[in-house]
C-alpha positions as CSV (number, residue, x, y, z in Angstrom):
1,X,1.2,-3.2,7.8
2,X,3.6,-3.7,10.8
3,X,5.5,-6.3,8.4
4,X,6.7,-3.8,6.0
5,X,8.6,-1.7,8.2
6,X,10.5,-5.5,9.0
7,X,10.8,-6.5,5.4
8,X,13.4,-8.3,3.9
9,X,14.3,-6.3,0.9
10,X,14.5,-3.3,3.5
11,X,17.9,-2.3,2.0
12,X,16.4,-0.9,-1.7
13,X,15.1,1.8,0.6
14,X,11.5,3.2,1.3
15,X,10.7,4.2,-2.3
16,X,10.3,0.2,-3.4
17,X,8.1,-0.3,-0.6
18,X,6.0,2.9,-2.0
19,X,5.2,1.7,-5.2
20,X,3.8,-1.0,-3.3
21,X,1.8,0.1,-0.6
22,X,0.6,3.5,-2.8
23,X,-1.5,1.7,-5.3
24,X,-2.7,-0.7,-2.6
25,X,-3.8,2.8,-0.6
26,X,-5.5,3.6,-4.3
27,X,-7.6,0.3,-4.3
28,X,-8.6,0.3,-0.9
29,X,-9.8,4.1,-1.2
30,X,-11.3,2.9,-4.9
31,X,-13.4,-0.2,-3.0
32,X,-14.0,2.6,-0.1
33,X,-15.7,4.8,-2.5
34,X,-17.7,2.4,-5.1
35,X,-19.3,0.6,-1.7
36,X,-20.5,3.9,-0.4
37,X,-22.2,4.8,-3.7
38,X,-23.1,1.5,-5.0
């Protein structure tokens, strides 16, 4: 995750980089979750 905080596109500001990495966080807890129960 250390290459966000250096990404190009930097200047649109923190919220772009959100709507990526949030739903990213959402899958990952999502795999998290249906591998402990599966």
């Amino acid at each position: 995750m250390a290459e966000w905080s250096k990404a190009p596109d930097s200047s649109s500001g923190p919220l772009t980089r959100a709507w990526v990495q949030i739903p990213l966080l959402t899958i990952h807890v999502f795999y998290f979750f249906y591998f402990l129960y599966s």
